[in-house]
C-alpha positions as CSV (number, residue, x, y, z in Angstrom):
1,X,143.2,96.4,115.3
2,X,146.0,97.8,114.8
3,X,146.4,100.9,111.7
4,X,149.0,102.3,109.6
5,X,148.0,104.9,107.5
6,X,150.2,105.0,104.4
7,X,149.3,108.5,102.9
8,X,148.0,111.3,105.3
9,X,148.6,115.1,105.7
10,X,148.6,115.3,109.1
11,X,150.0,119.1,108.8
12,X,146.9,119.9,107.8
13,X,145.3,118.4,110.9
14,X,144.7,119.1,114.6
15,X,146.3,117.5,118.0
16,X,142.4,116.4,118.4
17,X,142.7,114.1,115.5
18,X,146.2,112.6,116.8
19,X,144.0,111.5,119.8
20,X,141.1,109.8,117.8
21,X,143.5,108.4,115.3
22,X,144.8,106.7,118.2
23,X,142.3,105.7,120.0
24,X,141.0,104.3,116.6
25,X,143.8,101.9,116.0
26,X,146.3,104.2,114.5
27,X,149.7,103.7,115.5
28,X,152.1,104.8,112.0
29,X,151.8,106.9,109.3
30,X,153.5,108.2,106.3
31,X,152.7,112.1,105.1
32,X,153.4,112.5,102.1
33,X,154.6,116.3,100.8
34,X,152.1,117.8,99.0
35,X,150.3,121.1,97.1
36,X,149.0,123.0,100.5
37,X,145.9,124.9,98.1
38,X,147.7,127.5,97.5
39,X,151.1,128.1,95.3
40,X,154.2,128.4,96.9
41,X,156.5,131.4,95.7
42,X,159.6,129.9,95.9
43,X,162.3,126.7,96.8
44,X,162.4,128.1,100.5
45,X,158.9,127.8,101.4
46,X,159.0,124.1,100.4
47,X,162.5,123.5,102.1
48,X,160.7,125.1,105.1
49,X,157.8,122.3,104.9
50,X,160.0,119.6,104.5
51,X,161.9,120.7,107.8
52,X,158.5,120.6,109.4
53,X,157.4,117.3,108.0
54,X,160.9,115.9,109.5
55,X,160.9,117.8,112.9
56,X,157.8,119.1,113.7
57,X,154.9,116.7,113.0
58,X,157.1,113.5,114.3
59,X,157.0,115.6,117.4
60,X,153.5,115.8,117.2
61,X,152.7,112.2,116.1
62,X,155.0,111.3,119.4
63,X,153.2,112.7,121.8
64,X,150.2,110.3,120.9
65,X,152.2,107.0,120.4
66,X,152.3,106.9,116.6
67,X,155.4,106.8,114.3
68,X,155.6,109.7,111.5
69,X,157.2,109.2,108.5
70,X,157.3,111.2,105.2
71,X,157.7,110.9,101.9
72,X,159.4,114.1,100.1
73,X,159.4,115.4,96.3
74,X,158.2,118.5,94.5
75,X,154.0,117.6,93.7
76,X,152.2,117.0,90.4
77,X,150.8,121.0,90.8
78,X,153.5,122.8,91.5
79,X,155.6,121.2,89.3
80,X,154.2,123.3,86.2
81,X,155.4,126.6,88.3
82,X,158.7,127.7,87.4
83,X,159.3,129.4,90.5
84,X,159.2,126.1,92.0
85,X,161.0,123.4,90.1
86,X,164.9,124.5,91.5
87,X,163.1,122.4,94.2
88,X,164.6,119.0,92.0
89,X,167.6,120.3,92.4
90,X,168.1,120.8,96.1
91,X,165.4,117.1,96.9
92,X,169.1,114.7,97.0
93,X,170.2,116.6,100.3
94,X,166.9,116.1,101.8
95,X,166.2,112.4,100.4
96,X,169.1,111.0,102.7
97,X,167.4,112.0,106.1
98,X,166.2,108.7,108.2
99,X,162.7,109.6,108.4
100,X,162.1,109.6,104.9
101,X,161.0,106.8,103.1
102,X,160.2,107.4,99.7
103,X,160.1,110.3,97.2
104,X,156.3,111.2,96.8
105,X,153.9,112.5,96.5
106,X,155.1,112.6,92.4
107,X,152.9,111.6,89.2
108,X,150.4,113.6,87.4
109,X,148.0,116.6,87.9
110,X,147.4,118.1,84.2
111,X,149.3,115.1,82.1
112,X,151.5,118.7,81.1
113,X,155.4,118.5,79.6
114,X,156.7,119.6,82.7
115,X,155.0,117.0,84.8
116,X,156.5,114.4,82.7
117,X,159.8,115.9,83.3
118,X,159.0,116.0,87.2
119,X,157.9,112.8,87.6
120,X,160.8,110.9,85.1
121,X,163.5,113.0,87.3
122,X,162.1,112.4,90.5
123,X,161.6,108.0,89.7
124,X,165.4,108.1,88.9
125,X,165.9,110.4,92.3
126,X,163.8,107.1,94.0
127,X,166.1,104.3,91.8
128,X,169.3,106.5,92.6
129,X,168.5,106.6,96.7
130,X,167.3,102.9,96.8
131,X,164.0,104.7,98.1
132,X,160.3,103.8,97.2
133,X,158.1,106.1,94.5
134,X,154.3,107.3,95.8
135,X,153.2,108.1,92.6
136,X,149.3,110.1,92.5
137,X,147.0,109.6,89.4
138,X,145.6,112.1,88.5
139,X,141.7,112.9,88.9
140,X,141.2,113.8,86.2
141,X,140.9,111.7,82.8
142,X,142.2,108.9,85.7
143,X,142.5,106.2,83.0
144,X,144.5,107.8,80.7
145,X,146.6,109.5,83.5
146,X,147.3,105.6,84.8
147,X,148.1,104.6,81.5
148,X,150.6,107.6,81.0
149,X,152.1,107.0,84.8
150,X,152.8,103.2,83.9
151,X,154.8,103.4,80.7
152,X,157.1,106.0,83.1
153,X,157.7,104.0,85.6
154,X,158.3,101.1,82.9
155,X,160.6,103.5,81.4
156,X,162.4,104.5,84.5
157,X,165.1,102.8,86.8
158,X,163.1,101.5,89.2
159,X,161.6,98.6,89.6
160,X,157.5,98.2,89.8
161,X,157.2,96.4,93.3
162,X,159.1,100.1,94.7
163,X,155.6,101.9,93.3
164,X,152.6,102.9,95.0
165,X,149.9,103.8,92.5
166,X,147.5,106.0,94.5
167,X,143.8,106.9,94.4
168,X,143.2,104.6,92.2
169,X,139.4,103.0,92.0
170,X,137.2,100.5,90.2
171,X,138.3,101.8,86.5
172,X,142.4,101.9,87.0
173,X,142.8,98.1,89.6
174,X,143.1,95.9,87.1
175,X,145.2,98.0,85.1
176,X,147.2,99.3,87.8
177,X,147.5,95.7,89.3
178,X,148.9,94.1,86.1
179,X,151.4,96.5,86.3
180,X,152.8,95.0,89.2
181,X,153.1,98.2,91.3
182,X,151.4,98.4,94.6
183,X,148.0,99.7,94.5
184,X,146.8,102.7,96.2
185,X,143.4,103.9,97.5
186,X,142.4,107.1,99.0
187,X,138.9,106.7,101.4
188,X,137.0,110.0,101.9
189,X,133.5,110.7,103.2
190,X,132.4,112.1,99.5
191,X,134.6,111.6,96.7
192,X,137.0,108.9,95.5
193,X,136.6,105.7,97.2
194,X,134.1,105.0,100.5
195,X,134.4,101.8,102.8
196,X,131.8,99.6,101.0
197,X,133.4,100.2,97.5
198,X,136.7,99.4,98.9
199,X,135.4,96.2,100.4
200,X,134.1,94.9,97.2
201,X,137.6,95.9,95.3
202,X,139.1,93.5,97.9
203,X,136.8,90.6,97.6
204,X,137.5,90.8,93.6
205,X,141.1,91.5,93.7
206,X,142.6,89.9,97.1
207,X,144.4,91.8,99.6
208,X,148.1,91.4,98.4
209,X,150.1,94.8,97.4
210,X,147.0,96.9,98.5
211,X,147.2,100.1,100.5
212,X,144.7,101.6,102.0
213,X,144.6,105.1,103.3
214,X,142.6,107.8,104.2
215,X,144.4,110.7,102.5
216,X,143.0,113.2,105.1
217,X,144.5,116.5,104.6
218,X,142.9,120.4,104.3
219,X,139.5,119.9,102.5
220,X,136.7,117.3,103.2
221,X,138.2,114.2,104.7
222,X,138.2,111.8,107.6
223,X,141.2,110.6,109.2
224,X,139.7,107.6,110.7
225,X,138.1,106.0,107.3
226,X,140.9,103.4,107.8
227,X,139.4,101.7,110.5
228,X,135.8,102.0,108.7
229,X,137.3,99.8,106.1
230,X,138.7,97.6,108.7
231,X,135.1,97.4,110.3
232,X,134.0,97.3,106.9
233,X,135.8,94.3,106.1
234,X,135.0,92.1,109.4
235,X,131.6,92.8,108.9
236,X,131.8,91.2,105.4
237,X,133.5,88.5,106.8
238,X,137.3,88.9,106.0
239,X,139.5,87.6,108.8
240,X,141.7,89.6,111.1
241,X,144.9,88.7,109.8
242,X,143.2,90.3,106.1
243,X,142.6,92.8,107.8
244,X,145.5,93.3,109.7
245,X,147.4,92.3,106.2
246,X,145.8,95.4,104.2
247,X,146.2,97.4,107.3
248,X,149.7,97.0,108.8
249,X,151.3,94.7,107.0
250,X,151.0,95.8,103.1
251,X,152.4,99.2,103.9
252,X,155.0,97.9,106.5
253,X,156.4,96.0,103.4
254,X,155.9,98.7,101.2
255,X,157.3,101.3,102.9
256,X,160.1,98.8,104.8
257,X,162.0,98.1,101.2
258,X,163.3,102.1,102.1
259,X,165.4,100.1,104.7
260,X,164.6,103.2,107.2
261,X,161.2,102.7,108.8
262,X,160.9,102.5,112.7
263,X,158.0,101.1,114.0
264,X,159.7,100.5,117.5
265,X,156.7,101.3,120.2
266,X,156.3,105.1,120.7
267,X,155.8,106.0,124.5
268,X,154.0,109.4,124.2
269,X,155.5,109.6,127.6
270,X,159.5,109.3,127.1
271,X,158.7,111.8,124.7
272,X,160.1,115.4,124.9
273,X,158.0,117.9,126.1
274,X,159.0,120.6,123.1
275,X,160.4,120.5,120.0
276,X,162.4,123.7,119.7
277,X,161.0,125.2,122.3
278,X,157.8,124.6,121.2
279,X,154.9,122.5,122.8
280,X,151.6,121.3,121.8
281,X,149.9,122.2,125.1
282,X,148.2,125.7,125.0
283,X,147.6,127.6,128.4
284,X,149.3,127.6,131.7
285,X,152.2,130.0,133.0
């Protein structure tokens, strides 16, 4: 089986779950930028994130055979801070690198003014770069949030097969689906969606333009509830190539309309031992 997780924060994650992501399957993933629990104080520190998520955590990823990508924008939270918003302004130079391969993670938090403005300004930033849009719903209120995100996106540039609608559940698919953006769903061990439920969305709504990811980041999560759904799936008796669809190929094709992903195989051992000097190995001389 083999995995690519469309939405993880693997920054937030340890080498230990590089090696059972790929011993699970895992062999690409996509981290999106996001709110790290705590607000930022200004532009630099997220300029000094995005320079990790392009250097640093490829590195990382590398060293276990899996391809990192990331998608880059200023997040639903942070985007009511005014200390952070000059962050729009300085997202073109950064939107251009190879690596990244859609502006995300953008959409709603609080359904506030200034997250309308965020997420309008960052869909034509996507139209403008020829880039896909990960777009979050929020959590809260989730129906009305979807309902808000769509007539954006409607109102904006680009087109609705370039959007990922994430976390969404059994309230927001059908909506979300006749919207004819891609549909997004976040698997964790307590909250949002969990293996069976996900199952029983894809035996009554197919397994075309669905993404499935785990979302794994700082709080409560498990990196490897991909492959649970994969299991999950076999074991209700959907084929490998459905699973190999929802799992590789849906975000592959997602993802790919960027024109920039690289899925060549990843040797963790052609690649280099530091990244700036730096190593993952801890110890030694």
């Amino acid at each position: 089986m083999r995995i690519f997780d469309p939405h993880i924060h693997m920054t937030s994650r340890t080498t230990d779950d590089y090696e059972a992501m790929r011993a699970a399957g895992v062999r690409a993933l996509v981290e999106p930028s996001f709110w790290l629990g705590q607000p930022r104080t200004s532009p630099e520190s997220f300029f000094d994130y995005f320079d990790s998520l392009l250097g640093w955590e490829p590195f990382r990823a590398a060293q276990y055979g899996i391809a990192h990508h990331c998608t880059l924008a200023l997040n639903p939270k942070e985007a009511n801070d005014p200390r952070c918003t000059p962050v729009l302004d300085e997202l073109p130079r950064y939107l251009i690198k190879d690596s990244v391969v859609a502006v995300g993670e953008i959409g709603y938090d609080s359904m506030t003014p200034a997250e309308d403005h965020a997420l309008a300004a960052q869909l034509q930033l996507a139209a403008e770069h020829e880039l896909p849009a990960l777009v979050h719903t929020p959590h809260r209120d989730k129906a009305a949030g979807l309902k808000r995100t769509i007539d954006v996106v409607r109102e904006s540039n680009l087109p609705p097969e370039y959007v990922a609608l994430d976390h969404l559940n059994e309230t927001t698919v059908r909506d979300a689906a006749d919207s004819g953006c891609w549909l997004g769903f976040s698997i964790y061990p307590d909250t949002k969606m969990d293996p069976p439920r996900m199952v029983k969305i894809l035996q009554a709504h197919g397994t075309g333009r669905m993404l499935v990811n785990s979302a794994a980041d700082w709080g409560r999560s498990d990196p490897l509830k991909t492959r649970e759904v994969g299991d999950a799936m076999l074991a209700a008796g959907f084929t490998e190539d459905d699973v190999d669809q929802v799992l590789w190929r849906n975000p592959v094709a997602f993802y790919g309309q960027s024109g920039r992903l690289d899925l060549d195989s990843v040797a963790a051992e052609d690649t280099p031992a530091t990244h700036e000097g730096n190593s993952i190995l801890r110890g030694g001389e």
